[in-house]
PQR file of N, CA, C, O and H, with PARSE charges and radii, in Angstrom:
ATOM      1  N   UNK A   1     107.756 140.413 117.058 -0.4000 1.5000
ATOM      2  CA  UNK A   1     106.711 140.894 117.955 -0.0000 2.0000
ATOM      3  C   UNK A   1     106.898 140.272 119.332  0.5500 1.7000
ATOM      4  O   UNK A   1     107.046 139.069 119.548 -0.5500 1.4000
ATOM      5  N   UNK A   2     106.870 141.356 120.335 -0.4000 1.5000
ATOM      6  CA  UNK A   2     107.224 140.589 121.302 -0.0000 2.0000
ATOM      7  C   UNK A   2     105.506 139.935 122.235  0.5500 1.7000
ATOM      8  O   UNK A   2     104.369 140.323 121.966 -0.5500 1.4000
ATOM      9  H   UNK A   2     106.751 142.333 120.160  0.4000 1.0000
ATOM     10  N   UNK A   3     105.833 139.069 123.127 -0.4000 1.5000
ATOM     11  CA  UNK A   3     104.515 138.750 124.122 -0.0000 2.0000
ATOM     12  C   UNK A   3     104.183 139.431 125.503  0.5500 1.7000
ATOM     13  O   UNK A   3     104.940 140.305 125.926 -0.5500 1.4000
ATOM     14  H   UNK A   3     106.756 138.754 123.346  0.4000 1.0000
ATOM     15  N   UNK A   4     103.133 139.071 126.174 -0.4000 1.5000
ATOM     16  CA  UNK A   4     102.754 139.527 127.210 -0.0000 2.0000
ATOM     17  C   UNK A   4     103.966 138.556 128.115  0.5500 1.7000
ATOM     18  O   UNK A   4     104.135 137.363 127.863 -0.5500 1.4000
ATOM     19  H   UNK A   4     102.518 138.360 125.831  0.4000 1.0000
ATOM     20  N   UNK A   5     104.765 139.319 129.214 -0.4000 1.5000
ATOM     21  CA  UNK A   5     105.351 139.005 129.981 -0.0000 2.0000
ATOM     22  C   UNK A   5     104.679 139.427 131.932  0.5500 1.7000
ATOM     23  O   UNK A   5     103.964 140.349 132.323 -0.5500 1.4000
ATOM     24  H   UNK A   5     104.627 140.288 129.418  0.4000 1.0000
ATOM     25  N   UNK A   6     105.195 138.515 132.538 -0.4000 1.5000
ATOM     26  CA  UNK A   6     104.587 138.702 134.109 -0.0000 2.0000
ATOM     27  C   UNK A   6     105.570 139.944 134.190  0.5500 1.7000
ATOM     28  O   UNK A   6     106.583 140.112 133.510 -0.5500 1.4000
ATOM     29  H   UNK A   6     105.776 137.766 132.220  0.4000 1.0000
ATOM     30  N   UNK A   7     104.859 141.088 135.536 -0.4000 1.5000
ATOM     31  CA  UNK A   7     105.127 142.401 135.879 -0.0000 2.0000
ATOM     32  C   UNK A   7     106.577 142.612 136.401  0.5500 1.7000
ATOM     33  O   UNK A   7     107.169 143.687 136.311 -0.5500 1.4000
ATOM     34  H   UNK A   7     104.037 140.952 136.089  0.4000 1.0000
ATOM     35  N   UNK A   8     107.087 141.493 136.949 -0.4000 1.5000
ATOM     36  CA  UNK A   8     107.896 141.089 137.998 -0.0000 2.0000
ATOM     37  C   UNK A   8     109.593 141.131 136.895  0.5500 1.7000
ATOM     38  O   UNK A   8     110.718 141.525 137.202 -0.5500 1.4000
ATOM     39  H   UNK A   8     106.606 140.619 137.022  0.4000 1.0000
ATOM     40  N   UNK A   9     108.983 140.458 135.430 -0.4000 1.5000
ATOM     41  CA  UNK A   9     110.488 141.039 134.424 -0.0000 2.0000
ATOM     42  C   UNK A   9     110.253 142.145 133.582  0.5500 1.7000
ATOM     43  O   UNK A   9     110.745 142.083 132.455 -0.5500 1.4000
ATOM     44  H   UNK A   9     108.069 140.138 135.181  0.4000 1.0000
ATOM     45  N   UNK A  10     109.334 143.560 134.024 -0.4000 1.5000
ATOM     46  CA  UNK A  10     109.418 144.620 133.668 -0.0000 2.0000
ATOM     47  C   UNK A  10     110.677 145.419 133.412  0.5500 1.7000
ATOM     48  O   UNK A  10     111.308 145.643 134.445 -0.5500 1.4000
ATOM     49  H   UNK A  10     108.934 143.611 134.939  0.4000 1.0000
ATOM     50  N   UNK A  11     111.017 145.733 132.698 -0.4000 1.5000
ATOM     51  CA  UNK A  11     112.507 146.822 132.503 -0.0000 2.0000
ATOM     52  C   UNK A  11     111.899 147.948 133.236  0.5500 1.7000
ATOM     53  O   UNK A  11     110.804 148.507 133.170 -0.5500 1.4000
ATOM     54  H   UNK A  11     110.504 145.552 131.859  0.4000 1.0000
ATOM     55  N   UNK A  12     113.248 148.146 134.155 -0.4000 1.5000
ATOM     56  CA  UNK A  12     112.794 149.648 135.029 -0.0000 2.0000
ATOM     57  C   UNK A  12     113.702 150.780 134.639  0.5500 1.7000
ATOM     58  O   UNK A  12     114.342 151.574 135.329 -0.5500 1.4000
ATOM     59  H   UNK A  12     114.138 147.692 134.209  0.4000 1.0000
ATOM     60  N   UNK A  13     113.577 150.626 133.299 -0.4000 1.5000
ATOM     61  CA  UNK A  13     114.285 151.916 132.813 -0.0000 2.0000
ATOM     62  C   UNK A  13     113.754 153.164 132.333  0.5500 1.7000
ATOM     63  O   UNK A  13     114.378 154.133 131.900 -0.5500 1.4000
ATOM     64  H   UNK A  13     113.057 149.981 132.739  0.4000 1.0000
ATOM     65  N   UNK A  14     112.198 152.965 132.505 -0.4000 1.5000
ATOM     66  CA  UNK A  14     111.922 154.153 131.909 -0.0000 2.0000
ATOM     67  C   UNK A  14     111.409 154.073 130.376  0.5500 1.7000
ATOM     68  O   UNK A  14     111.042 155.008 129.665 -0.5500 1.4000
ATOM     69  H   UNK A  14     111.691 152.178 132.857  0.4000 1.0000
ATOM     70  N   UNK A  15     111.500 152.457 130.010 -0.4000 1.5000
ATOM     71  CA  UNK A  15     111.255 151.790 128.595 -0.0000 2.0000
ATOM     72  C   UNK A  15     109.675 152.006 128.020  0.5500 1.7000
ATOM     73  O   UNK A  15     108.895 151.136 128.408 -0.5500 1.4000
ATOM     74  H   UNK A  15     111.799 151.697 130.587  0.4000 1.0000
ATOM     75  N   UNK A  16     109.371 152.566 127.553 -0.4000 1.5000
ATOM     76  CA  UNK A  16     108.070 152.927 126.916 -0.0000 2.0000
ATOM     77  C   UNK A  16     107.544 151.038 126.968  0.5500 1.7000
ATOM     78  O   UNK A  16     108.348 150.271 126.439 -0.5500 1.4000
ATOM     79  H   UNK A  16     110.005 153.273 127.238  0.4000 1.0000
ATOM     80  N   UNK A  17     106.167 150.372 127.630 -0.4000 1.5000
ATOM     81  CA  UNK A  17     105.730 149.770 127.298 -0.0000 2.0000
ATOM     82  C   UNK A  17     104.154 149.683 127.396  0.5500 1.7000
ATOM     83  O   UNK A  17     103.377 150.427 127.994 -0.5500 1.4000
ATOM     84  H   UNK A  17     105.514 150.995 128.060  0.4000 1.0000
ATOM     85  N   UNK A  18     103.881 148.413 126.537 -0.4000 1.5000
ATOM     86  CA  UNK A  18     101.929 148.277 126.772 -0.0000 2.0000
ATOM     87  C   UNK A  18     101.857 147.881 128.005  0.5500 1.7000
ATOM     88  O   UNK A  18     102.934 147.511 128.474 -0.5500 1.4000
ATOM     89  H   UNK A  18     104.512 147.809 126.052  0.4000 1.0000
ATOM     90  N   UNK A  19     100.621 147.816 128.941 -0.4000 1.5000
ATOM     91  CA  UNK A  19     100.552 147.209 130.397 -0.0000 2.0000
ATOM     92  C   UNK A  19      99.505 146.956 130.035  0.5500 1.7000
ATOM     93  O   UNK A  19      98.814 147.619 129.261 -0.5500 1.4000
ATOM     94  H   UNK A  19      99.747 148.117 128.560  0.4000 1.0000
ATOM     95  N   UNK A  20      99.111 145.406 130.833 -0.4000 1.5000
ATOM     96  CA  UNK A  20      97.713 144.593 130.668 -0.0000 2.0000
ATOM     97  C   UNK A  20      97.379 145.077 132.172  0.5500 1.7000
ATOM     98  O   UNK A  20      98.220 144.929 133.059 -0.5500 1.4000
ATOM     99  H   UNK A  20      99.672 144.868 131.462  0.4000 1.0000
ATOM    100  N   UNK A  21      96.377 145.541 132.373 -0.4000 1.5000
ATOM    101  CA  UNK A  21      95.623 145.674 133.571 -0.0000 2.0000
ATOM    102  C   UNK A  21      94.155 145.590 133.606  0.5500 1.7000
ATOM    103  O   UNK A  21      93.506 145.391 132.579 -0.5500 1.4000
ATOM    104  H   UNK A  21      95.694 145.661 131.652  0.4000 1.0000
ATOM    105  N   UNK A  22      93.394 145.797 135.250 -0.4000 1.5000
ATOM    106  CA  UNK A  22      92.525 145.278 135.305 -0.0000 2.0000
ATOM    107  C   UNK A  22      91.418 145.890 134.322  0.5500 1.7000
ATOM    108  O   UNK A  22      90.438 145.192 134.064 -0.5500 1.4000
ATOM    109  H   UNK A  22      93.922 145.958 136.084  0.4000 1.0000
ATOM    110  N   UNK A  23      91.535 147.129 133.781 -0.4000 1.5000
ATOM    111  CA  UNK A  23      90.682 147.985 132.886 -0.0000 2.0000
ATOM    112  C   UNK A  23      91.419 147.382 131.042  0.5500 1.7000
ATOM    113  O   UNK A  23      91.377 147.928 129.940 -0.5500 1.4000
ATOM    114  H   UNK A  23      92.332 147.696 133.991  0.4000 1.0000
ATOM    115  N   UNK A  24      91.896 146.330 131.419 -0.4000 1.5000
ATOM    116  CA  UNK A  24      92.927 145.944 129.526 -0.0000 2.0000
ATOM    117  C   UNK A  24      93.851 146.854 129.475  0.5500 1.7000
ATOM    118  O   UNK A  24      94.349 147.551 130.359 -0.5500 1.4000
ATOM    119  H   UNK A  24      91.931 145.887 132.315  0.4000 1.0000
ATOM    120  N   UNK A  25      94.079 146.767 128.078 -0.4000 1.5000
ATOM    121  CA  UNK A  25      95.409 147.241 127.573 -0.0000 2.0000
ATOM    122  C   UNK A  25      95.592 148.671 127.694  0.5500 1.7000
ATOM    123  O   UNK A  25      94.714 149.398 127.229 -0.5500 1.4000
ATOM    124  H   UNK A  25      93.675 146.201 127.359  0.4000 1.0000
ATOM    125  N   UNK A  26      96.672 149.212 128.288 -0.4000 1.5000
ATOM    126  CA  UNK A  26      97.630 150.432 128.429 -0.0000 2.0000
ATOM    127  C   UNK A  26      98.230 150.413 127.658  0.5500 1.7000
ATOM    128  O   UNK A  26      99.015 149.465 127.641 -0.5500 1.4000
ATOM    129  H   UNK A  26      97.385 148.621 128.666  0.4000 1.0000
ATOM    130  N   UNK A  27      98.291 151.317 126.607 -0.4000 1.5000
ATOM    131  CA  UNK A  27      99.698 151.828 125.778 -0.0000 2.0000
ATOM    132  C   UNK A  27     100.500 152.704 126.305  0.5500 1.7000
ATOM    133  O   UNK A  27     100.071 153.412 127.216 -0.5500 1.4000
ATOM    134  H   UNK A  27      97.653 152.087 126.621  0.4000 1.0000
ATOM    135  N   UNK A  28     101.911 152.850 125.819 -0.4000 1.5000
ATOM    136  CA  UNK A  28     102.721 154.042 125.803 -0.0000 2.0000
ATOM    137  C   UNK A  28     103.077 154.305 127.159  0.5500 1.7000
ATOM    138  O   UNK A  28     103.405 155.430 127.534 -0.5500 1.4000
ATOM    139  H   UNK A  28     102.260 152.275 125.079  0.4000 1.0000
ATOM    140  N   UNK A  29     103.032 153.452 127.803 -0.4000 1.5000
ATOM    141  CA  UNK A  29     103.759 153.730 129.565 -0.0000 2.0000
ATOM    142  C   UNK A  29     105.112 153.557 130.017  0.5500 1.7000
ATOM    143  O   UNK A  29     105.899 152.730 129.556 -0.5500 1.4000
ATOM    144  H   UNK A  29     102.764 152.538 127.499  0.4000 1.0000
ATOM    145  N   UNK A  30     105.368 154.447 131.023 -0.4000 1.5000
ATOM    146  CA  UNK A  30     106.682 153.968 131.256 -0.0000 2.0000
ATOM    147  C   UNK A  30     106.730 153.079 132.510  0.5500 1.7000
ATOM    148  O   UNK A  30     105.557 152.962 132.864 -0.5500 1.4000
ATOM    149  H   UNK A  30     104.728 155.118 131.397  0.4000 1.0000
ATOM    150  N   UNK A  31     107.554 152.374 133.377 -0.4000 1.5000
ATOM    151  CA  UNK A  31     107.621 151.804 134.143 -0.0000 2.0000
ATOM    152  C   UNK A  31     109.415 151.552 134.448  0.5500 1.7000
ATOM    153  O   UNK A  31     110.370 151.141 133.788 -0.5500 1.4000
ATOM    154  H   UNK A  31     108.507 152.470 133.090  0.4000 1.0000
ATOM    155  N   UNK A  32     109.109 152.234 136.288 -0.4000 1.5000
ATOM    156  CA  UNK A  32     110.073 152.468 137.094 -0.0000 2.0000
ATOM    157  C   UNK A  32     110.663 151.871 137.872  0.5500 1.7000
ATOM    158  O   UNK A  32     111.867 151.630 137.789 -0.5500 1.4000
ATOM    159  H   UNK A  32     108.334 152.568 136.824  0.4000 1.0000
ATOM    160  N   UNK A  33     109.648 151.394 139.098 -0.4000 1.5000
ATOM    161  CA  UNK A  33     109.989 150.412 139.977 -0.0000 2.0000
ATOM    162  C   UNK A  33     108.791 149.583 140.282  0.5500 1.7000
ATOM    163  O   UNK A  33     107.621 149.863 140.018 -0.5500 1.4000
ATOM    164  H   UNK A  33     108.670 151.589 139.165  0.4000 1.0000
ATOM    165  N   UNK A  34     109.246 148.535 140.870 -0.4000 1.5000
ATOM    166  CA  UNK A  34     108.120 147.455 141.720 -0.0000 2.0000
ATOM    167  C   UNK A  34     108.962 146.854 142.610  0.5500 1.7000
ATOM    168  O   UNK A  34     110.184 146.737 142.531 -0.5500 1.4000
ATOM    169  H   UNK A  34     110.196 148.307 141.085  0.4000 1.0000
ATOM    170  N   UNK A  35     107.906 146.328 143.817 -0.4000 1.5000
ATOM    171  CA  UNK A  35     108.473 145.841 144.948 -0.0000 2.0000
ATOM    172  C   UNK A  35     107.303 144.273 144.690  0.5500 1.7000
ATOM    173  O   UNK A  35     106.238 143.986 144.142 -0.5500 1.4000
ATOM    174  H   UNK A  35     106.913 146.424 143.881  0.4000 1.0000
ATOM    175  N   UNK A  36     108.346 143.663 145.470 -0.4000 1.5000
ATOM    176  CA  UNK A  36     108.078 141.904 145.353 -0.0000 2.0000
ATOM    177  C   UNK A  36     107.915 141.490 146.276  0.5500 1.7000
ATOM    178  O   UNK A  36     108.682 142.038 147.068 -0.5500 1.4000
ATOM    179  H   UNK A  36     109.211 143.896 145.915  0.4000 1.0000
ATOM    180  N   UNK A  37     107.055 140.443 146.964 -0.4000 1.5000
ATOM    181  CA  UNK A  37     107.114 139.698 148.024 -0.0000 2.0000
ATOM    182  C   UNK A  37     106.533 138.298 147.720  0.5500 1.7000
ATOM    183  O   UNK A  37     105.437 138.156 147.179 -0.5500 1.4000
ATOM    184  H   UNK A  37     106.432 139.998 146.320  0.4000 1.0000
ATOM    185  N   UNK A  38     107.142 137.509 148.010 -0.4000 1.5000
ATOM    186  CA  UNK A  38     106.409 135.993 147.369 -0.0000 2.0000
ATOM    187  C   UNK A  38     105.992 135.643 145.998  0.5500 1.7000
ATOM    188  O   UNK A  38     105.128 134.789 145.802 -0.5500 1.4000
ATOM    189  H   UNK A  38     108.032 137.624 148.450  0.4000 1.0000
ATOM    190  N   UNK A  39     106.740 136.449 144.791 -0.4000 1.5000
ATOM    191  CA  UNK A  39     105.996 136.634 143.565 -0.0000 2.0000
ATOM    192  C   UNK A  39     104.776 137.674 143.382  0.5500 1.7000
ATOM    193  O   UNK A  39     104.293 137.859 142.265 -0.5500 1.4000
ATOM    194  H   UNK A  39     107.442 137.143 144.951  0.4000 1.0000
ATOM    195  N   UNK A  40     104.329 138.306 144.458 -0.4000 1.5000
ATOM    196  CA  UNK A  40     103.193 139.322 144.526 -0.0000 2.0000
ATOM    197  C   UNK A  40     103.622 140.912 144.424  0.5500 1.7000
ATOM    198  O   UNK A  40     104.461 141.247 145.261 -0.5500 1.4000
ATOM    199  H   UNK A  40     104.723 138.156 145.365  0.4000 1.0000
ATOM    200  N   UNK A  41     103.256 141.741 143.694 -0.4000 1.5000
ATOM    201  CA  UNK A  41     102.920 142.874 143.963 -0.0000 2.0000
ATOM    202  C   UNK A  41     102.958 143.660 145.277  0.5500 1.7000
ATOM    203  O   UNK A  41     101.858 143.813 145.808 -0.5500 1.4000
ATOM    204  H   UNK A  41     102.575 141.469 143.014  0.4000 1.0000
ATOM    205  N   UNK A  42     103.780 144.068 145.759 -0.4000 1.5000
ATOM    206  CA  UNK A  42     103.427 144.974 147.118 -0.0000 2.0000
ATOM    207  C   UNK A  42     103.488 146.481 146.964  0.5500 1.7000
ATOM    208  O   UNK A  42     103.980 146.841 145.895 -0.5500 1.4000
ATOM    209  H   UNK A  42     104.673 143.944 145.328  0.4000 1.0000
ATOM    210  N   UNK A  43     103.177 147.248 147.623 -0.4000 1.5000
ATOM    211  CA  UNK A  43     102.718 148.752 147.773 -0.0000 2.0000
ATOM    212  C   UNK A  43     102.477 149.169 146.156  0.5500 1.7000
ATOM    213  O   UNK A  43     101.962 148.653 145.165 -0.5500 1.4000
ATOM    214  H   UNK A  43     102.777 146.955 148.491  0.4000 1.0000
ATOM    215  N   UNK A  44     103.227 150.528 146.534 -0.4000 1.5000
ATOM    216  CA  UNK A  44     103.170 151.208 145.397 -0.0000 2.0000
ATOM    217  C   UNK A  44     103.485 150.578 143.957  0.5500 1.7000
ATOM    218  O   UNK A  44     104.334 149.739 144.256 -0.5500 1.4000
ATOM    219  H   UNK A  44     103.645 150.947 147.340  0.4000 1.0000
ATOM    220  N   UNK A  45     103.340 150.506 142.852 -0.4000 1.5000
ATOM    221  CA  UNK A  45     103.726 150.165 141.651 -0.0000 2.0000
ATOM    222  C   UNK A  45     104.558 151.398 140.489  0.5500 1.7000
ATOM    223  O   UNK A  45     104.007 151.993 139.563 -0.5500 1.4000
ATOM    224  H   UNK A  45     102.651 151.188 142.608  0.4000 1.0000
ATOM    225  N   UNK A  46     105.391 151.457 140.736 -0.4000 1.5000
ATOM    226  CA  UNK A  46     105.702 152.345 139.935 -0.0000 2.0000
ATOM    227  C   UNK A  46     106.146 152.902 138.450  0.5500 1.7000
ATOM    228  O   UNK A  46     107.287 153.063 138.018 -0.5500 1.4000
ATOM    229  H   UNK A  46     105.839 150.974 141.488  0.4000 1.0000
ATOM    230  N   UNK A  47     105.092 153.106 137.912 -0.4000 1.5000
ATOM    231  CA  UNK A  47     104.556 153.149 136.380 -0.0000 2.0000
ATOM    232  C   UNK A  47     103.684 154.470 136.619  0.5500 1.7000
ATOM    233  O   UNK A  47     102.983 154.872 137.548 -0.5500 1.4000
ATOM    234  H   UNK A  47     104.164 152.976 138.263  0.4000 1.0000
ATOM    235  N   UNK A  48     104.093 155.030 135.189 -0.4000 1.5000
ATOM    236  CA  UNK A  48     103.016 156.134 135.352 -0.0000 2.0000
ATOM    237  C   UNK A  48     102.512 156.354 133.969  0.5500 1.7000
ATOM    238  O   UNK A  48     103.023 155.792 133.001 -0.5500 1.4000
ATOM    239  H   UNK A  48     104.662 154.703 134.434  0.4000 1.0000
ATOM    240  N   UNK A  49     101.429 157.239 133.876 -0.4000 1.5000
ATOM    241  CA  UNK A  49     100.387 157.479 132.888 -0.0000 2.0000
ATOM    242  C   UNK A  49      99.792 158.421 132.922  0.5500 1.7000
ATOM    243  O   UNK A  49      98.958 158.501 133.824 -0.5500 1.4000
ATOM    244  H   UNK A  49     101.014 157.696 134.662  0.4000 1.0000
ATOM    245  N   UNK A  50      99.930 159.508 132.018 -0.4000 1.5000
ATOM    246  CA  UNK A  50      99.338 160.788 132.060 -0.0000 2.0000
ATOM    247  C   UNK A  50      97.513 160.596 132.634  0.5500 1.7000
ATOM    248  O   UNK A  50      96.844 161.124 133.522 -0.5500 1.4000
ATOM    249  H   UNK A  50     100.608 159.443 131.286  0.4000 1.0000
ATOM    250  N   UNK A  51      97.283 159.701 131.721 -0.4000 1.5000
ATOM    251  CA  UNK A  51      95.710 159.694 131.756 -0.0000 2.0000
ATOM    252  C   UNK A  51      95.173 159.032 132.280  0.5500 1.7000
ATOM    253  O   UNK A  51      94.051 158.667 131.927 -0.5500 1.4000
ATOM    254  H   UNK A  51      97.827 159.271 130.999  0.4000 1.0000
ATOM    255  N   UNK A  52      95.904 158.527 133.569 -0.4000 1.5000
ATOM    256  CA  UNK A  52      95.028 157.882 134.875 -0.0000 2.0000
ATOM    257  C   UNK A  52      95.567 159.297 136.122  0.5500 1.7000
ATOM    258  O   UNK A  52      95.212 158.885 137.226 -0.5500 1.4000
ATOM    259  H   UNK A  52      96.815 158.823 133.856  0.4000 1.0000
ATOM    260  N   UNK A  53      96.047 160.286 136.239 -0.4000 1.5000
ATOM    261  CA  UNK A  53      96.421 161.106 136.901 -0.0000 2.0000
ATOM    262  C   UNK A  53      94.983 161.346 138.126  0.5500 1.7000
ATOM    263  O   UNK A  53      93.815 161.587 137.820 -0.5500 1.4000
ATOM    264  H   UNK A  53      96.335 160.621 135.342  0.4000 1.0000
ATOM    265  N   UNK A  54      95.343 161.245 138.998 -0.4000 1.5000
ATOM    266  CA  UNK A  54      94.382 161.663 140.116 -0.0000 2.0000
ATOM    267  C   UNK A  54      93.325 160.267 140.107  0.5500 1.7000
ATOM    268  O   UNK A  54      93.184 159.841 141.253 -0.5500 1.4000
ATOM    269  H   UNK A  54      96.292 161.049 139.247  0.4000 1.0000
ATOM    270  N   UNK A  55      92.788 159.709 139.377 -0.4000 1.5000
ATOM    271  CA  UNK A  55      91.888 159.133 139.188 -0.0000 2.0000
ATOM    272  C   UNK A  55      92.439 157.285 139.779  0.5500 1.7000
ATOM    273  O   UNK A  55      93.582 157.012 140.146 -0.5500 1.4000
ATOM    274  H   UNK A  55      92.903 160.054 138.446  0.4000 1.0000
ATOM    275  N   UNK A  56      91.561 156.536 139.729 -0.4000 1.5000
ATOM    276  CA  UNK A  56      92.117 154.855 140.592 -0.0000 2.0000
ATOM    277  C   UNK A  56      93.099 154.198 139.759  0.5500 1.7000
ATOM    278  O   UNK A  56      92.803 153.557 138.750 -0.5500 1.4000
ATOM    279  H   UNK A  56      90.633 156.757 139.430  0.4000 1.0000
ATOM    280  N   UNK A  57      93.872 154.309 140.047 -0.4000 1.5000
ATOM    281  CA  UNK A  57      95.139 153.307 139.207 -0.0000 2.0000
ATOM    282  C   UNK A  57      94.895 152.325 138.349  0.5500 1.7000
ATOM    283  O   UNK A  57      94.594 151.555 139.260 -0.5500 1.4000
ATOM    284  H   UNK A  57      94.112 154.830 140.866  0.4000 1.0000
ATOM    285  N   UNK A  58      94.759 151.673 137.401 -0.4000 1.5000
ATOM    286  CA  UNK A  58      94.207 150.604 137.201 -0.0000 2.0000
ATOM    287  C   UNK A  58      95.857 149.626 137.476  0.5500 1.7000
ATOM    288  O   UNK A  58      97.023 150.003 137.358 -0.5500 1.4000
ATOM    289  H   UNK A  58      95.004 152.299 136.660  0.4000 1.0000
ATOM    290  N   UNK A  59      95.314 148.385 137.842 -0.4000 1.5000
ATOM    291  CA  UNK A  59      97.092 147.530 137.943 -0.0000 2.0000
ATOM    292  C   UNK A  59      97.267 146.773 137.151  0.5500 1.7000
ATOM    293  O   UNK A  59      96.459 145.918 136.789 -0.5500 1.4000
ATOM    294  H   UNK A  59      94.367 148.080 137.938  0.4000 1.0000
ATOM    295  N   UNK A  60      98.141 146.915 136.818 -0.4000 1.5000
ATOM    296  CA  UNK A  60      99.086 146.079 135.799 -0.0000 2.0000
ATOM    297  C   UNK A  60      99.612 144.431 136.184  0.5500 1.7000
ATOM    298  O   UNK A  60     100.209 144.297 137.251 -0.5500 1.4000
ATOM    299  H   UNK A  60      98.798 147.610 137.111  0.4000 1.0000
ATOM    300  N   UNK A  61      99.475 143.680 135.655 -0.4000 1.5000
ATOM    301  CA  UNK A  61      99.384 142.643 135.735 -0.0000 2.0000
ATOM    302  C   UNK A  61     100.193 142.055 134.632  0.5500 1.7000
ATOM    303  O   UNK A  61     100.300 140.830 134.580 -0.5500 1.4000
ATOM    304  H   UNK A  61      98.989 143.789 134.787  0.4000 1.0000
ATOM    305  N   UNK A  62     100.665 142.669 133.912 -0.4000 1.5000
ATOM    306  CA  UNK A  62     101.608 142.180 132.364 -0.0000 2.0000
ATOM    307  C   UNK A  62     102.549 143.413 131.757  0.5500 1.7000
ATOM    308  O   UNK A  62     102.849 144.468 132.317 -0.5500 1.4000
ATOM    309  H   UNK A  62     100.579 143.665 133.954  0.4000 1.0000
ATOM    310  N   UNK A  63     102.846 143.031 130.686 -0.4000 1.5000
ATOM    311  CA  UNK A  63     103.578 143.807 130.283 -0.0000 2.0000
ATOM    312  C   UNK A  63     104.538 143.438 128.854  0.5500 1.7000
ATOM    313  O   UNK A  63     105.209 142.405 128.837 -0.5500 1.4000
ATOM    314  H   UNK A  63     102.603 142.174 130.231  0.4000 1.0000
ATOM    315  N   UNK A  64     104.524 144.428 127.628 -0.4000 1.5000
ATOM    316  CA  UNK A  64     105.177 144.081 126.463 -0.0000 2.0000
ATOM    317  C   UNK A  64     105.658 145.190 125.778  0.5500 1.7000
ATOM    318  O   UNK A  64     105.346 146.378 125.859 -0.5500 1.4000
ATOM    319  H   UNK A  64     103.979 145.266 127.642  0.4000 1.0000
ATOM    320  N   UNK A  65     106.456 144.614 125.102 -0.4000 1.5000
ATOM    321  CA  UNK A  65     107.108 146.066 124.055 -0.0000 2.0000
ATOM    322  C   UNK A  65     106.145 146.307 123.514  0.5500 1.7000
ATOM    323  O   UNK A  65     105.442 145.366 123.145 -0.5500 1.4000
ATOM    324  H   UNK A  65     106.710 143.649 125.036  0.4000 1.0000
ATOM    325  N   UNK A  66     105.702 147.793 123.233 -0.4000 1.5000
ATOM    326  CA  UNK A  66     104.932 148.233 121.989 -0.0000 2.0000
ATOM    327  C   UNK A  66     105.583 147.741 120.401  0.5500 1.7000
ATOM    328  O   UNK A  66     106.753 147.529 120.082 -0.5500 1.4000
ATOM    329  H   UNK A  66     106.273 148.558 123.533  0.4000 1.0000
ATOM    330  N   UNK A  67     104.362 147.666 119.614 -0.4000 1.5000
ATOM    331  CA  UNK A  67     105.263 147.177 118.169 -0.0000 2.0000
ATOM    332  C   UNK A  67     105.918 148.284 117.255  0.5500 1.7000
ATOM    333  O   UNK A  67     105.470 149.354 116.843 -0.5500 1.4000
ATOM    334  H   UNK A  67     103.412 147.838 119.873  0.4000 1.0000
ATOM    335  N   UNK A  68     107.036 147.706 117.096 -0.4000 1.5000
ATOM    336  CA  UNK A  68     107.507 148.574 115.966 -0.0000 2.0000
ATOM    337  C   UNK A  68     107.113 149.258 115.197  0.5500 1.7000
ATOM    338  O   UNK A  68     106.201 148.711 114.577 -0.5500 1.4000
ATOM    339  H   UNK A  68     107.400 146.836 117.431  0.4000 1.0000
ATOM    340  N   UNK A  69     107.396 150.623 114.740 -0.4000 1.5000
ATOM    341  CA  UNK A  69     106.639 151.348 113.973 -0.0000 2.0000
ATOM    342  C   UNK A  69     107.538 150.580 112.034  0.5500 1.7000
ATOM    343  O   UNK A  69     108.642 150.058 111.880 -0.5500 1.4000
ATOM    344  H   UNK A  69     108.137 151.067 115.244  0.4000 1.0000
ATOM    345  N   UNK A  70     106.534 150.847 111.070 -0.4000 1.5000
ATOM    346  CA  UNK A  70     106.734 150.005 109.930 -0.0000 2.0000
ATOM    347  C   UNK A  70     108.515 150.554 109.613  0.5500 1.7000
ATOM    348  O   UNK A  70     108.967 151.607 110.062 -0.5500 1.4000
ATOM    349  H   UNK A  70     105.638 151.272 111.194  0.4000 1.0000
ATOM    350  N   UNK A  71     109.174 149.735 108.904 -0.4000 1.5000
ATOM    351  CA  UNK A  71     110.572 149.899 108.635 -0.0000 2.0000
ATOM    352  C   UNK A  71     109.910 151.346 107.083  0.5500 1.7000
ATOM    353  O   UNK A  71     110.346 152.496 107.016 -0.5500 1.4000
ATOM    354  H   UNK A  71     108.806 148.879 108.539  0.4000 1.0000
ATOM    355  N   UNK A  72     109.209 150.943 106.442 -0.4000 1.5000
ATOM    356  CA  UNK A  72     108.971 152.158 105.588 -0.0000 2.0000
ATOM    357  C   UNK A  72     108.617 153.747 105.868  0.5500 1.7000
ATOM    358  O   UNK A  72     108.310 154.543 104.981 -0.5500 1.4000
ATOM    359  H   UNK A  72     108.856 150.009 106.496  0.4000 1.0000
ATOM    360  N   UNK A  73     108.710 154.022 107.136 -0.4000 1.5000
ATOM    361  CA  UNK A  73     107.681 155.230 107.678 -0.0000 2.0000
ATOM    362  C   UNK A  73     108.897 155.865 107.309  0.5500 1.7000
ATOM    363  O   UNK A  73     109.017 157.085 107.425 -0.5500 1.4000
ATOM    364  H   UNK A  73     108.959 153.375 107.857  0.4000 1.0000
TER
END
């Protein structure tokens, strides 16, 4: 099982992960790019989520693999 990691060692591949933000936990997101300045967050964040579309971003602040689905499924 993996842990909550800072935003900043996000995989920008497009890697399905959970995001901790200011509204809690995000499942099932992908995440693209981020820009850095001093360890901080700058502009845009780029992660997306069907079901924040149009509506206030919530920000991400973490980030982890989703868990494995069971080896029996």
């Amino acid at each position: 099982m993996s842990s909550w990691q800072r935003m900043e060692t996000a995989p920008l591949d497009g890697t399905e992960v959970d995001l901790w933000t200011n509204f809690g936990r995000i499942t099932g997101c992908a995440f693209t790019h981020h820009h850095w300045l001093n360890g901080e967050p700058v502009g845009e964040m780029g992660w997306f989520d069907e079901r924040f579309d149009g509506g206030m971003p919530p920000v991400p602040t973490h980030w982890m693999l989703p868990p494995a689905p069971p080896e029996d499924m």
